[in-house]
TORVOKE-159580 format. One line per field, with one value per residue: x, y, z of N, C-alpha, C, O in turn; residue number from 0. Coordinates in pm, whole numbers, plus 50000, padded with zeros to 5 digits. Layout:
! TORVOKE-159580
nx <- X ...
ny <- Y ...
nz <- Z ...
cax <- X ...
cay <- Y ...
caz <- Z ...
cx <- X ...
cy <- Y ...
cz <- Z ...
ox <- X ...
oy <- Y ...
oz <- Z ...
k <- NUM ...
***
This chain:
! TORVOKE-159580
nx <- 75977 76164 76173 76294 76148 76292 76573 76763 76953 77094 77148 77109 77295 77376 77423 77552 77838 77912 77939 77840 77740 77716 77555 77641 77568 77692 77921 78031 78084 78211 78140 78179 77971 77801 77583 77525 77466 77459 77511 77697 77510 77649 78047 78077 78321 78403 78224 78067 78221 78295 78446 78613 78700 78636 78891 78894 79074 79291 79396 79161 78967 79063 79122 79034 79023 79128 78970 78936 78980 78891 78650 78810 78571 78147 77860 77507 77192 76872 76504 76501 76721 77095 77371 77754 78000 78237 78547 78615 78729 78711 78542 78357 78115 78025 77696 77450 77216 76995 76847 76710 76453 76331 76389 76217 75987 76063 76076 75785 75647 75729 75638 75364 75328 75291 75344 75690 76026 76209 76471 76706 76997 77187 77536 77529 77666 77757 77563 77272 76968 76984 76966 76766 76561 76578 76519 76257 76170 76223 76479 76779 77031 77308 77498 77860 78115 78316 78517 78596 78325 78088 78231 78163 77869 77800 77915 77717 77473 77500 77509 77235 77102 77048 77203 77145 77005 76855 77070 77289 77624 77776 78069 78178 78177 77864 77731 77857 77781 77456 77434 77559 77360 77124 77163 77183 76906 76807 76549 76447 76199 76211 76443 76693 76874 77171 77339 77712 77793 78002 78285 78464 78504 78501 78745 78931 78773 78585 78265 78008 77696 77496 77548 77544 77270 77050 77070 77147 76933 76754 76862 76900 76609 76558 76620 76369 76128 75803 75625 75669 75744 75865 76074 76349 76537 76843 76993 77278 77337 77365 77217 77056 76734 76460 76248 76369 76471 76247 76134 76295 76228 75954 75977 76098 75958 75739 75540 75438 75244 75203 75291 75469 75666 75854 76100 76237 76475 76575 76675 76610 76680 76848 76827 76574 76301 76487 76554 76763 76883 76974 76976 76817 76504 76338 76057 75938 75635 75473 75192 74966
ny <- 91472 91134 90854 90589 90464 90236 90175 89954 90036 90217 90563 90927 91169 91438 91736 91977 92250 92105 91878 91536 91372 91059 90737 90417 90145 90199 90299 90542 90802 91128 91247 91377 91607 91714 91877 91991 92298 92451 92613 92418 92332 92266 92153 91913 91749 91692 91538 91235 90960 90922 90792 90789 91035 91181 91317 91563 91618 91930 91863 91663 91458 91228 91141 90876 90921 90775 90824 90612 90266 90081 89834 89581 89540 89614 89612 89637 89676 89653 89661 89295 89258 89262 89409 89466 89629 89909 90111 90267 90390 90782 90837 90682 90351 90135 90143 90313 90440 90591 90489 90269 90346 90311 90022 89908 89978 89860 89583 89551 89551 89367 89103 89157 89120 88846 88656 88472 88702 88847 89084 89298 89440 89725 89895 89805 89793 89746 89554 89622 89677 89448 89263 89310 89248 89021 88858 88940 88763 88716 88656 88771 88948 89073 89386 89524 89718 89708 89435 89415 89521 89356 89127 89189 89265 88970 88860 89023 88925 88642 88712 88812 88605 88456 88327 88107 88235 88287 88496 88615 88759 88960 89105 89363 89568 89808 89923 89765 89484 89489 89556 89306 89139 89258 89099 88832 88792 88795 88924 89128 89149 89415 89652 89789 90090 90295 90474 90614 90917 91116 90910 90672 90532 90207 90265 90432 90672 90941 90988 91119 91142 91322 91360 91066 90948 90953 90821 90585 90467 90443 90267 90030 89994 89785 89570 89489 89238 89134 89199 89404 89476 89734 89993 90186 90483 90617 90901 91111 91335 91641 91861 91712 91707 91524 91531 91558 91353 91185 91288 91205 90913 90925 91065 90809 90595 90629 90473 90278 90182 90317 90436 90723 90766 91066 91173 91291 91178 91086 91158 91105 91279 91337 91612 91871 91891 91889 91735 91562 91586 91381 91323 91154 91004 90807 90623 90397 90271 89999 89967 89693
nz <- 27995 27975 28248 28450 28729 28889 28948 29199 29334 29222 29200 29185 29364 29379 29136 28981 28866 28639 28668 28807 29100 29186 29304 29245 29407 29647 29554 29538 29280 29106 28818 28490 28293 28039 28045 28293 28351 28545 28872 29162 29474 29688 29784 29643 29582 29823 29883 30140 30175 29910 29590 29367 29097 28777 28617 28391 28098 27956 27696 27640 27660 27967 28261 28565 28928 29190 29509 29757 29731 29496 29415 29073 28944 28999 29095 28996 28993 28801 28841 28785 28654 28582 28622 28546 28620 28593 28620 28345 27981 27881 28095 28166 28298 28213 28171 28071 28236 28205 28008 28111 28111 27826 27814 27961 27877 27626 27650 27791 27483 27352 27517 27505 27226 27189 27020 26867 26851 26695 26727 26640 26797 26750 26798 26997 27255 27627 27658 27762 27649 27507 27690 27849 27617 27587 27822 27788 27666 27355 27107 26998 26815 26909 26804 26794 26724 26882 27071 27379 27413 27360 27508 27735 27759 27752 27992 28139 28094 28193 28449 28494 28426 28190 28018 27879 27687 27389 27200 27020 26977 26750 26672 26524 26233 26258 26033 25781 25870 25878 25591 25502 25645 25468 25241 25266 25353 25541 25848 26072 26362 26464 26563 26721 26773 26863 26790 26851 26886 26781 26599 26435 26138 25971 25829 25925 25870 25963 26221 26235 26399 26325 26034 25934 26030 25884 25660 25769 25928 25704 25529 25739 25719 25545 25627 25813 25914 25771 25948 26117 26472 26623 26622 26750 26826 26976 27122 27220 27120 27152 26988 26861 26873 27001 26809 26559 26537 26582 26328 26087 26133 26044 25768 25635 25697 25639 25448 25598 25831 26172 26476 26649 26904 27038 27268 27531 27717 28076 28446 28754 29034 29373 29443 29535 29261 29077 28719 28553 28244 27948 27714 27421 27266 27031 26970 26755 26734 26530 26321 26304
cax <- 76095 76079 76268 76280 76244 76298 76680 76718 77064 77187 77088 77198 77300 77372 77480 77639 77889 77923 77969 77692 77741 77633 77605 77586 77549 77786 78055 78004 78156 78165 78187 78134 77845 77787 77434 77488 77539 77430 77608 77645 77489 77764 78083 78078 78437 78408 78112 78111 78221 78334 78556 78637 78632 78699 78899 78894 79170 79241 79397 79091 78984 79094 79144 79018 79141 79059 78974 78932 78985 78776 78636 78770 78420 78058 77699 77425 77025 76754 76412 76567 76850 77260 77498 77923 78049 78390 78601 78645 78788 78584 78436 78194 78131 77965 77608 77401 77098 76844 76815 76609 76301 76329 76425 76071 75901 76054 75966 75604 75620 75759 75562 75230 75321 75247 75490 75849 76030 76341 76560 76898 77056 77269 77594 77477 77768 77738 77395 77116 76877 77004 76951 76620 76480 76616 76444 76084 76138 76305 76651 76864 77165 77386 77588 77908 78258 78450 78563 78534 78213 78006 78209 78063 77768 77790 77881 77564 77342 77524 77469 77138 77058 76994 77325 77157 76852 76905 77160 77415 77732 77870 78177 78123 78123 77718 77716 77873 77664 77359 77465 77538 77194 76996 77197 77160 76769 76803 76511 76443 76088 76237 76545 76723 76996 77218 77526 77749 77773 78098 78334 78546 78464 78648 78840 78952 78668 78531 78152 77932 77570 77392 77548 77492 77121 76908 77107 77166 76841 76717 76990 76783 76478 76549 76626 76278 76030 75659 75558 75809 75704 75887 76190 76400 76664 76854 77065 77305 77381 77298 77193 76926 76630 76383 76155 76431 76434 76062 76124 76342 76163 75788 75990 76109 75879 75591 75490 75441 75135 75275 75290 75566 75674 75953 76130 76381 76526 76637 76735 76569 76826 76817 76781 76427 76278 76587 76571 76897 76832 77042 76993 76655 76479 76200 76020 75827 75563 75414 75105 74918
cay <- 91387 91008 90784 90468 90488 90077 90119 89905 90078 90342 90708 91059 91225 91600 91787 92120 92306 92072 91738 91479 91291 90921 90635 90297 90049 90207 90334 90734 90870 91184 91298 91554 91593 91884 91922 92006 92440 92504 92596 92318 92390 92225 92077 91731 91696 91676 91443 91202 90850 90955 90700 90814 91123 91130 91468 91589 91723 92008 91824 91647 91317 91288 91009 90864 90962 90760 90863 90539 90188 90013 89672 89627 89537 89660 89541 89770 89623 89705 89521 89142 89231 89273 89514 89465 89784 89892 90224 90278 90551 90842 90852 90530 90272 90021 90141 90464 90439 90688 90386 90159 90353 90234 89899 89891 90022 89721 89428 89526 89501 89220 89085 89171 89074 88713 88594 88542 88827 88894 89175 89315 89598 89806 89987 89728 89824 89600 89489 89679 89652 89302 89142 89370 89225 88865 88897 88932 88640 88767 88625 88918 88993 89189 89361 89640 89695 89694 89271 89390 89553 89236 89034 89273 89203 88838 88869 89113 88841 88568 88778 88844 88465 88473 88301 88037 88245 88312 88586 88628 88858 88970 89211 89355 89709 89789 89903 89616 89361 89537 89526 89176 89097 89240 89034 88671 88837 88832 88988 89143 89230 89528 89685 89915 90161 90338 90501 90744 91093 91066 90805 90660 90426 90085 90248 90542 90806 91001 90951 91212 91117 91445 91324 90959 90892 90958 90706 90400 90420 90400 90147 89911 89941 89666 89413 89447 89204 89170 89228 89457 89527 89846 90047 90248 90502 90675 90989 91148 91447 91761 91905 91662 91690 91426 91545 91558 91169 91165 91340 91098 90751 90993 91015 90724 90473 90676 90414 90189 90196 90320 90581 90709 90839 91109 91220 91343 91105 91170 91068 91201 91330 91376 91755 91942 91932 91863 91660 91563 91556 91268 91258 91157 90833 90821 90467 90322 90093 89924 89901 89580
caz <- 28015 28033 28318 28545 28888 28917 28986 29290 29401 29142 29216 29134 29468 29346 29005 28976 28827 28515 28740 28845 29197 29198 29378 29215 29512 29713 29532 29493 29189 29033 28692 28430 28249 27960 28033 28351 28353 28652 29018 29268 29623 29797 29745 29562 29604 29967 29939 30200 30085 29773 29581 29240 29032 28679 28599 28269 28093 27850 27571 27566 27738 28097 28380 28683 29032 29298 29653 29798 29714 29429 29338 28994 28912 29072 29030 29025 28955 28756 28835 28814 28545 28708 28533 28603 28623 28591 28567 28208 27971 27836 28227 28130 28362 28132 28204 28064 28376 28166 27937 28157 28093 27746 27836 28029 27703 27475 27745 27760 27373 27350 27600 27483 27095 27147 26908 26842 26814 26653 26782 26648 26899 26726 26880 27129 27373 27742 27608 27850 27585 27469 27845 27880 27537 27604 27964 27767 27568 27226 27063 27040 26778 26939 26705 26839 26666 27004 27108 27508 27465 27350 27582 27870 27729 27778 28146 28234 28024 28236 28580 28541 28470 28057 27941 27791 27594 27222 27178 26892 26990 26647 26696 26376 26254 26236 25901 25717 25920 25803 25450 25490 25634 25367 25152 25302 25307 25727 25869 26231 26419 26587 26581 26851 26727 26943 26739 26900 26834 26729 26600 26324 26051 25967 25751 25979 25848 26093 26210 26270 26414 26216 25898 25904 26103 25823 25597 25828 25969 25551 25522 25841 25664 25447 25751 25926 25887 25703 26084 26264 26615 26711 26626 26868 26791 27074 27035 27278 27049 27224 26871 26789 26943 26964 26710 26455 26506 26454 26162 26003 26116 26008 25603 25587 25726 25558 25378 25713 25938 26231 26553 26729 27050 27092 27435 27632 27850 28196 28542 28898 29146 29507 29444 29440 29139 28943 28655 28466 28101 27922 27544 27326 27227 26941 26938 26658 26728 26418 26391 26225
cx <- 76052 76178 76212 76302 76241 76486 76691 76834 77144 77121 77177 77165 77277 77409 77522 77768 77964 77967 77821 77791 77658 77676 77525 77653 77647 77907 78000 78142 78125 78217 78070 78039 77826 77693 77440 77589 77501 77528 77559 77632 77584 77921 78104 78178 78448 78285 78148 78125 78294 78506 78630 78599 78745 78750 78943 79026 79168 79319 79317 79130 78970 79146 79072 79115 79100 79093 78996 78976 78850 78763 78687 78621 78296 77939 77629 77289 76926 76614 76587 76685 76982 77319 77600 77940 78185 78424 78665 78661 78679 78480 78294 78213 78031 77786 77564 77249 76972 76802 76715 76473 76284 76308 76292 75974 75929 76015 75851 75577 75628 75686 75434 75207 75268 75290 75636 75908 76154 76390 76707 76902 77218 77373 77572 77530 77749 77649 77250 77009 76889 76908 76766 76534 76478 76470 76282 76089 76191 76435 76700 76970 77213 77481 77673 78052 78367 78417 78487 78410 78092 78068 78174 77918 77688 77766 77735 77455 77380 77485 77308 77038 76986 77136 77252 76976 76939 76952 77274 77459 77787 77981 78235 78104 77970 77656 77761 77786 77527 77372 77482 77439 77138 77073 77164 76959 76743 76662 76464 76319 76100 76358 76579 76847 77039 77364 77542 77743 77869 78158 78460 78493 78561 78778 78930 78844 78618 78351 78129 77775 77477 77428 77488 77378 77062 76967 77117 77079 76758 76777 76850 76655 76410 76562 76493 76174 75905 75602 75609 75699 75757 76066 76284 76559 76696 76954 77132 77375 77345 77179 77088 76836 76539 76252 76240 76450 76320 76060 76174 76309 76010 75857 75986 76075 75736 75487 75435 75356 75243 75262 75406 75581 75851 75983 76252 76393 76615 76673 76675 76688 76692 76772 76631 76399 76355 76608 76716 76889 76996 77034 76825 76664 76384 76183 75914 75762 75481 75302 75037 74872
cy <- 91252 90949 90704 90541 90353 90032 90078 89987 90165 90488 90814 91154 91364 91615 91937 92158 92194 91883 91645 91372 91160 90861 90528 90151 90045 90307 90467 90768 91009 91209 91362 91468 91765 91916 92052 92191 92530 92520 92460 92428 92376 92151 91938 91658 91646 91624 91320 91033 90819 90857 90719 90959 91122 91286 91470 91713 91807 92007 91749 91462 91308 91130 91025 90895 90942 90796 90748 90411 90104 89934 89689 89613 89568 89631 89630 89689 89667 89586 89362 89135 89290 89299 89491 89574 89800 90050 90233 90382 90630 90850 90737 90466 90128 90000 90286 90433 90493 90587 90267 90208 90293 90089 89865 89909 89880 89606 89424 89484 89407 89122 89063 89145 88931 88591 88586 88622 88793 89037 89197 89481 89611 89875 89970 89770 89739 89524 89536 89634 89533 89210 89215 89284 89062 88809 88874 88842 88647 88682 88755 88906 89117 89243 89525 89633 89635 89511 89300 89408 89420 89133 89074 89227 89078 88768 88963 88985 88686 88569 88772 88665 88437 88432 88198 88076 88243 88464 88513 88726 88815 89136 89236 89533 89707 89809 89818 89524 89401 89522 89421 89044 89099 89134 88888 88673 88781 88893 89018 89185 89351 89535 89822 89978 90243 90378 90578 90884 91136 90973 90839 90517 90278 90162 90428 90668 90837 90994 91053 91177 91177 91372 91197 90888 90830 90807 90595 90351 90377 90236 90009 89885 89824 89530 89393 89343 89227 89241 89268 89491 89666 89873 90175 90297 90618 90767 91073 91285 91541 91848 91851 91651 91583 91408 91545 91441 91098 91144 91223 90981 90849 90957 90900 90582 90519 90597 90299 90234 90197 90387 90594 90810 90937 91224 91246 91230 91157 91077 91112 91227 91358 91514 91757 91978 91961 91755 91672 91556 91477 91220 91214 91042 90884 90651 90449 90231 90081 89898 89834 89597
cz <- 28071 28160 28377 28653 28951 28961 29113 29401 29310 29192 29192 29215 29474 29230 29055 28895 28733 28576 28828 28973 29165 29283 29320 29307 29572 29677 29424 29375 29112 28918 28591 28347 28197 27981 28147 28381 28475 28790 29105 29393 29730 29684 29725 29552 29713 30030 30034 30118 29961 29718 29453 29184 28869 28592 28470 28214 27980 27747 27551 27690 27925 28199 28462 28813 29126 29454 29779 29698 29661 29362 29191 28924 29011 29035 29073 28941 28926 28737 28846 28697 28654 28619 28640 28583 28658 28539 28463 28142 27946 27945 28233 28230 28325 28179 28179 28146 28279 28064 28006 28108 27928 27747 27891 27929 27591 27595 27707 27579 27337 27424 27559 27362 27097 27061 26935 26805 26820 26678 26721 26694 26786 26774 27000 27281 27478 27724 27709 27762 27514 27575 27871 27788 27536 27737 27941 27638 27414 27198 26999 26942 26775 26873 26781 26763 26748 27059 27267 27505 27499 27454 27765 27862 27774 27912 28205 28172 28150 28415 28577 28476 28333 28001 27878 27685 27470 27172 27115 26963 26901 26694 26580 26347 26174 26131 25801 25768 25911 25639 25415 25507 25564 25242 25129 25329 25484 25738 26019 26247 26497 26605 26653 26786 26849 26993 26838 26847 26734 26734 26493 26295 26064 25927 25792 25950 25949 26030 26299 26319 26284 26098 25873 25936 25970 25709 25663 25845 25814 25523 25614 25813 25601 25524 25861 25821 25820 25828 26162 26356 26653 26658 26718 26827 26918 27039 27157 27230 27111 27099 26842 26860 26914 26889 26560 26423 26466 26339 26085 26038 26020 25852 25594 25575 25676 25512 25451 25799 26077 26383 26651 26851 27039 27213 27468 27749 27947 28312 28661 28978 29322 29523 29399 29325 29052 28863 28576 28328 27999 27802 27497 27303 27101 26931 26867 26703 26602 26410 26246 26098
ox <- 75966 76281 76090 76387 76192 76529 76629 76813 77264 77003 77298 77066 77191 77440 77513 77810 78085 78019 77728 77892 77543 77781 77402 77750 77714 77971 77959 78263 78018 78339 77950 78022 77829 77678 77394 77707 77515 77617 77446 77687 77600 77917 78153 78173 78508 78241 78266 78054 78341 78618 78726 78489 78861 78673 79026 79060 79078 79336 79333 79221 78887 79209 79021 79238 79037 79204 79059 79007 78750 78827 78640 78581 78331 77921 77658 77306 76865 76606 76702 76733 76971 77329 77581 77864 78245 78361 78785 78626 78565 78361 78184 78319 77984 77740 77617 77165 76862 76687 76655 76388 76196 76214 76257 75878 75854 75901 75799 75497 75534 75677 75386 75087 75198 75265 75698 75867 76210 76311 76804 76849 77312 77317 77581 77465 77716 77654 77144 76949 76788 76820 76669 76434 76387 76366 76201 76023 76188 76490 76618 77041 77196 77578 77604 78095 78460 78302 78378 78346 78034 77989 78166 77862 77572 77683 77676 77349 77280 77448 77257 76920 76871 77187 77314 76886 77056 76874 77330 77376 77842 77943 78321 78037 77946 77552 77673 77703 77461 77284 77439 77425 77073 76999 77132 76893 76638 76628 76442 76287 76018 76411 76517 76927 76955 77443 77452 77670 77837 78142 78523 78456 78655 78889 78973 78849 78604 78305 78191 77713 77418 77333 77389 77364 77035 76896 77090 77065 76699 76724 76760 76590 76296 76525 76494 76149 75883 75531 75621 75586 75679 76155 76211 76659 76609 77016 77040 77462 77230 77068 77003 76853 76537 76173 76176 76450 76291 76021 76096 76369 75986 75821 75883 76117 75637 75368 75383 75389 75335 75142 75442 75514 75955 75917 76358 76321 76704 76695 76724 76794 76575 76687 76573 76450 76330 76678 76768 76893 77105 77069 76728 76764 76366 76270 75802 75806 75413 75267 75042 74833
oy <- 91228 91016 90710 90623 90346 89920 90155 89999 90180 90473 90802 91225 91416 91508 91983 92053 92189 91795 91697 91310 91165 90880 90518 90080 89941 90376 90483 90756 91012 91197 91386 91347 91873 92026 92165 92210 92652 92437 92412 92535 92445 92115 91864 91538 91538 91636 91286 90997 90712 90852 90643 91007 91085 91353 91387 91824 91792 92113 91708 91401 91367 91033 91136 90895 91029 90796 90777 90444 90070 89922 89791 89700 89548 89628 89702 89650 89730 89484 89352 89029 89342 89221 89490 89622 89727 90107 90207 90486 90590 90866 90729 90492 90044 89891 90377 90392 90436 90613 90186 90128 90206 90039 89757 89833 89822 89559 89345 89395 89347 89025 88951 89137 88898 88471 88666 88656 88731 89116 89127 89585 89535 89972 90050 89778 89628 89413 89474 89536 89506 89127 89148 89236 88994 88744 88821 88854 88535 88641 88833 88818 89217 89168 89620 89519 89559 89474 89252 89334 89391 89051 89008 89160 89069 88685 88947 88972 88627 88475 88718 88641 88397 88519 88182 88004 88207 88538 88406 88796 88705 89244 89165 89608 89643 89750 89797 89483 89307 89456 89392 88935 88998 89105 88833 88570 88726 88928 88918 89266 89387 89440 89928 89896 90264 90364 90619 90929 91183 90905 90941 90426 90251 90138 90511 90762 90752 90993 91082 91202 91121 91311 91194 90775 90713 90708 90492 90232 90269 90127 89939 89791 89780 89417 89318 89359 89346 89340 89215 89526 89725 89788 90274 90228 90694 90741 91122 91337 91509 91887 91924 91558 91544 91314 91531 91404 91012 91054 91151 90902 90800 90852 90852 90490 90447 90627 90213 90339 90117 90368 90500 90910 90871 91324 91211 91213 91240 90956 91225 91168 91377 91541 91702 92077 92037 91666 91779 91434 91533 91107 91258 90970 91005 90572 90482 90117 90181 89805 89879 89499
oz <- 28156 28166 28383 28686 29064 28990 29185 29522 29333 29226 29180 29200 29544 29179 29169 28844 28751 28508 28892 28940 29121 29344 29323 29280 29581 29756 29310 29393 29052 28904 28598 28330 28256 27928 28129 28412 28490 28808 29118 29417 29830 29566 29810 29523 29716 30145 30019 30024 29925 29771 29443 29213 28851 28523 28432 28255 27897 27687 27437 27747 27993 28157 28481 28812 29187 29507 29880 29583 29724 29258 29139 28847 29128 28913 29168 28826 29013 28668 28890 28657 28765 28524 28762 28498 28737 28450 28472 28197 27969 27921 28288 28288 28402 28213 28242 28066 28282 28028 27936 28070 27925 27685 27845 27918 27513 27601 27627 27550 27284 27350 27575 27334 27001 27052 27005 26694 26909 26627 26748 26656 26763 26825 27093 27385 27436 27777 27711 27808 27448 27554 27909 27842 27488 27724 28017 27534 27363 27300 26952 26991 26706 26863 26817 26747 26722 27080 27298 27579 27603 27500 27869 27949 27814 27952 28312 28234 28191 28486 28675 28498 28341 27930 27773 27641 27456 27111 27139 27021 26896 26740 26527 26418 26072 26103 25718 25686 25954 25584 25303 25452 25535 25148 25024 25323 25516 25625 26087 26161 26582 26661 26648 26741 26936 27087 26911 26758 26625 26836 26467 26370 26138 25973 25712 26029 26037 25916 26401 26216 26191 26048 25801 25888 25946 25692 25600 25816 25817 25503 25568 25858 25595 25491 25959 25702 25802 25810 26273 26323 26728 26659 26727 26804 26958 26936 27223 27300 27143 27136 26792 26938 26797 26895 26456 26306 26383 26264 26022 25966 25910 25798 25548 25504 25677 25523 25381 25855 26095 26395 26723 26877 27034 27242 27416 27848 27929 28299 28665 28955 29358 29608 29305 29273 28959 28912 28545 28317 27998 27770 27559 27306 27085 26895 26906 26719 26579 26482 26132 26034
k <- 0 1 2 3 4 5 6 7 8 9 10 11 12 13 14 15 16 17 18 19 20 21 22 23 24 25 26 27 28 29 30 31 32 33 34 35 36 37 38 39 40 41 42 43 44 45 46 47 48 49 50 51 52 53 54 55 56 57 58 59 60 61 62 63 64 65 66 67 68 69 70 71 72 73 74 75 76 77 78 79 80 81 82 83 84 85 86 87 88 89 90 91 92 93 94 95 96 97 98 99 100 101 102 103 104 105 106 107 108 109 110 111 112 113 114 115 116 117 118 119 120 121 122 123 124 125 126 127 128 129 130 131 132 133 134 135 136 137 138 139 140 141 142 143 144 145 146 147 148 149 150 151 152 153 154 155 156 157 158 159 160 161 162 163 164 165 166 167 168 169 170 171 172 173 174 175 176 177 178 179 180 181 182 183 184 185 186 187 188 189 190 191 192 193 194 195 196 197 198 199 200 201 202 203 204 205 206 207 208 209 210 211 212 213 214 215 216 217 218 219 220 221 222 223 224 225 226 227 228 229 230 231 232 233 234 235 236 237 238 239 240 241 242 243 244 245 246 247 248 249 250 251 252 253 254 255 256 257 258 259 260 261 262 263 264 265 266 267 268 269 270 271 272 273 274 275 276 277 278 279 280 281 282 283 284 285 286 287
***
């Protein structure tokens, strides 16, 4: 399992009985989490501090329910980047944490390429991996369907002191603006994907991860560069393991000098020797 331990003020207090305790710079929240099938040691309700919990209901969905009184916005720091944070539906708070170790993985690449590097983030959402890849010198098109997400985005790129690098925010569903790239003959050094699990299409269809990977990521093939640097697909499916992402960059980049890395991403906790496990990465790096 891979992870950061560079958050400067986020941490993951306790887990148990299907709920994860946090605290991002202050403001303790808990909420559910399918991974987590284990008993808690204590109660987490009656943690001390505790300002939010986000109770889930059983038609599906759920709300927040706060304990205390909370900023609507919250900053929380990784290394020298600044995430806004905000209680949002679906238990989000405009920040998935097990993602920095990634985000530390594309810098150094970027970084150590020597070149300009083109970047388009995929399913971009607030932009972590936008402001991370901006951060090591890159121009960035951020591409997400949802209007607020990209203009979340904008503010974390503006916070952490990168409002005036070279970032595009298209608010755009990610398969049309791929189809419209290879058309205008676009091409990117490194592209980050990072659909959901589920969804729905433009055109109301429902989106399945399993069904559609192996095609989109085929689909993005045609927008990288003579000289891609690195591809990066992330997967919060419980179902797919991170060799099944292998698998499908190993076919279909076959033909591409290459080697890749796949992992389980995670989170440390305050508990002994408990790791949180948080979904899969597989990263392509390219090689010359």
């Amino acid at each position: 399992m891979r992870y950061s331990t560079e958050w400067k003020d986020y941490k993951v207090l306790a887990t148990g009985d299907g709920y994860k305790l946090e605290d991002f710079g202050g403001i303790i929240l808990l909420r559910p989490d399918p991974q987590i099938i284990w008993k808690s040691a204590t109660d987490m309700r009656g943690a001390k501090g505790l300002s939010a919990v986000y109770e889930r209901s059983n038609k599906g969905g759920g709300e927040w329910k706060k304990y205390k009184k909370i900023p609507d916005e919250f900053n929380v720091h990784w290394r020298d980047l600044k995430f806004s944070l905000k209680l949002m539906g679906f238990k989000h708070t405009g920040v998935f944490p097990e993602q920095a170790y990634n985000w530390g993985e594309m810098i150094e690449l970027i970084k150590s390429a020597d070149r300009p590097i083109k970047v388009l983030n995929l399913f971009a959402y607030t932009g972590g991996a936008t402001i991370a890849c901006a951060s090591a010198g890159a121009s960035v098109v951020h591409v997400d369907a949802a209007k607020a997400m990209c203009e979340r985005a904008g503010v974390n790129a503006k916070l952490s002191g990168l409002q005036d690098k070279p970032i595009r925010y298209i608010v755009e569903d990610c398969v049309k603006f791929v189809e419209r790239e290879i058309r205008r003959g676009n091409r990117y050094d490194a592209i980050i994907m990072d659909p959901p699990s589920y969804g729905r299409g433009p055109k109301g269809e429902m989106w399945k991860l399993e069904d559609k990977v192996y095609d989109l990521v085929e689909l993005t093939k045609n927008v990288l560069s003579d000289n891609p640097l690195f591809y990066l697909i992330n997967s919060y499916t419980t179902g797919l393991q991170p060799t099944v992402m292998k698998n499908v960059l190993e076919l279909i980049f076959k033909d591409v000098p290459h080697e890749i890395e796949a992992y389980e991403l995670g989170l440390p906790t305050e508990q002994k020797n408990i790791l949180l496990p948080c979904g899969a990465s597989a990263l392509m790096r390219f090689k010359k």
